[in-house]
C-alpha positions as CSV (number, residue, x, y, z in Angstrom):
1,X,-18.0,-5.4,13.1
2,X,-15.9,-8.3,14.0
3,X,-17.1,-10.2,11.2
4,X,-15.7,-7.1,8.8
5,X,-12.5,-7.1,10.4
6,X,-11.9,-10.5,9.8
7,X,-12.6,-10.1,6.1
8,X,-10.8,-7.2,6.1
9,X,-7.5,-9.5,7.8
10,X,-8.3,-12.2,5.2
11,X,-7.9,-10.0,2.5
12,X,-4.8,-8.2,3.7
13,X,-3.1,-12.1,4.6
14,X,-3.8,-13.1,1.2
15,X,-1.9,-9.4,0.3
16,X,0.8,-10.7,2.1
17,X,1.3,-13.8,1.0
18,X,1.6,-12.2,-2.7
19,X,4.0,-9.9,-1.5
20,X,6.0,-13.0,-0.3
21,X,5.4,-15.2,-3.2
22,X,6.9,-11.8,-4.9
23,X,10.3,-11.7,-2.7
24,X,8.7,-9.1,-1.2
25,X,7.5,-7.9,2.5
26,X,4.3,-6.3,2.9
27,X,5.8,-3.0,4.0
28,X,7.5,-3.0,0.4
29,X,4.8,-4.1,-1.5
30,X,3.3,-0.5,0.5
31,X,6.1,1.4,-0.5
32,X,5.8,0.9,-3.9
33,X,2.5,0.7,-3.9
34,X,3.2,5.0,-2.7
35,X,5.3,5.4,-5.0
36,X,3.3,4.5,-8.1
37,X,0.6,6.4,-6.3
38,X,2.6,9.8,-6.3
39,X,3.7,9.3,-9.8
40,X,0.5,10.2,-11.0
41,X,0.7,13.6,-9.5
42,X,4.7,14.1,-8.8
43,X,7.5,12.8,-7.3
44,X,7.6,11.1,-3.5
45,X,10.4,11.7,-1.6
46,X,11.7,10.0,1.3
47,X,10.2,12.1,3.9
48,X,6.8,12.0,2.1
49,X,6.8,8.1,1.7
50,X,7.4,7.6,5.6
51,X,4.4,9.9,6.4
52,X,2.1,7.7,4.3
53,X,3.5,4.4,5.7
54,X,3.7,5.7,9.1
55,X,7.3,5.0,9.5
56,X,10.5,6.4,11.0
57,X,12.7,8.7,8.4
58,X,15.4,6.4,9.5
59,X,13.6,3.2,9.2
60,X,11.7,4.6,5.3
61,X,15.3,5.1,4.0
62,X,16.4,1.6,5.3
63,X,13.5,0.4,3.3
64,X,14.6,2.5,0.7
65,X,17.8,1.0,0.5
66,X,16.4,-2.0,0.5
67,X,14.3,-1.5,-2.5
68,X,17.4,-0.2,-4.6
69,X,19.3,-2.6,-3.8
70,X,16.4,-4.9,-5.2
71,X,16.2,-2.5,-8.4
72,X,12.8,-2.3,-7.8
73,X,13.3,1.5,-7.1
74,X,15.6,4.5,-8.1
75,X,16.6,7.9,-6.2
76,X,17.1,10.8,-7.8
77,X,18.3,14.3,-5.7
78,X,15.7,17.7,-6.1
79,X,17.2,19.8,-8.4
80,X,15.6,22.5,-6.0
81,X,16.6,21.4,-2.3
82,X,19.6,18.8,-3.0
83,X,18.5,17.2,0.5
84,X,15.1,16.0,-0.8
85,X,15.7,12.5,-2.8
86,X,12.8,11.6,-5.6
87,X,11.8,7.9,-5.3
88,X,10.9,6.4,-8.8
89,X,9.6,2.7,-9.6
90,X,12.3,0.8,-12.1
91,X,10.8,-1.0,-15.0
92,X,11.4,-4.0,-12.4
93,X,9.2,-2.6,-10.0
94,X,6.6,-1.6,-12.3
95,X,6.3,-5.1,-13.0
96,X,6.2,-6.5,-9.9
97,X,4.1,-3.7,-8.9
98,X,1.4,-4.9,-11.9
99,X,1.6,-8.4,-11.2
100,X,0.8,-7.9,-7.1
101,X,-2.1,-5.6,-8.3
102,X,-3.0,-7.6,-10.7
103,X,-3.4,-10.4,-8.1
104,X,-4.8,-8.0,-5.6
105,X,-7.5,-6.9,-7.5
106,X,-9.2,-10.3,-8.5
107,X,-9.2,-10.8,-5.0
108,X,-11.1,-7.7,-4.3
109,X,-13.3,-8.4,-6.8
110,X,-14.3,-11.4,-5.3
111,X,-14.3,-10.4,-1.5
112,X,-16.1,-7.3,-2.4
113,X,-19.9,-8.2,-2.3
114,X,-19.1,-9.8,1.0
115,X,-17.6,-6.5,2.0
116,X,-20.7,-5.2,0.4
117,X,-23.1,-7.3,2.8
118,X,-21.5,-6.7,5.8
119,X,-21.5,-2.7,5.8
120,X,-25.0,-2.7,4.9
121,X,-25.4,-5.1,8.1
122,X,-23.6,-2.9,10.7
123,X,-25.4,0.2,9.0
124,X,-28.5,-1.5,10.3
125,X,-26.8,-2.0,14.0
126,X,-25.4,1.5,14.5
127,X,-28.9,3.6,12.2
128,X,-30.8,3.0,15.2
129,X,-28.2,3.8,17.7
130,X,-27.8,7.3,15.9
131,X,-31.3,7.9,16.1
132,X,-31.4,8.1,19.5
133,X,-29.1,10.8,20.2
């Protein structure tokens, strides 16, 4: 399990670093990361991107302000409930967005068979544990 975590760190340092390289933190490299997520299905709002990065309201729209500010992101206000505000991914942030991801998943490719190893090792520990019960 240790050994996992670590490679699971590893992976998530070298996310980082991307993100940084990027002019970006890692929290905002997760925000728009959410956003492009929703996209597929909807729009994220504010209130809906602090639940998924388990943030503060307060402390999402700082972020939030951030990434405008950046151009990375724009807000729009619900037509429906004018206190909900839509989060959207500018051209900008697609980019950087596809570039990170681009990055991220090379990375994953080549982490992934020792990801692959190692569950198949602690199956082995914790199958006969289970047993027992």
């Amino acid at each position: 399990m240790a050994r996992f975590r670590f490679s699971i760190r590893q992976y998530l340092l070298f996310a980082e670093k991307g993100a940084q390289a990027a002019g970006l933190t890692s929290q905002q490299h997760q925000a728009l990361l959410a956003i492009k997520a929703q996209s597929f299905t909807g729009v994220i709002t504010v209130g809906d991107l602090a639940k998924r990065l388990l943030l503060r309201p307060h402390s999402t729209a700082e972020l939030v302000n951030r990434l405008a500010l950046a151009n990375l992101i724009t807000r729009t206000v619900s037509d429906q409930d004018r206190r909900k505000i839509g989060l959207h991914l500018t051209p900008k942030g697609e980019a950087v967005l596809a570039q990170l991801s681009e990055s991220n998943l090379q990375e994953l490719r080549t982490v992934s068979p020792a990801f692959e190893t190692l569950i198949e090792r602690l199956a082995h520990l914790v199958e006969p544990e289970s047993r027992k019960e």
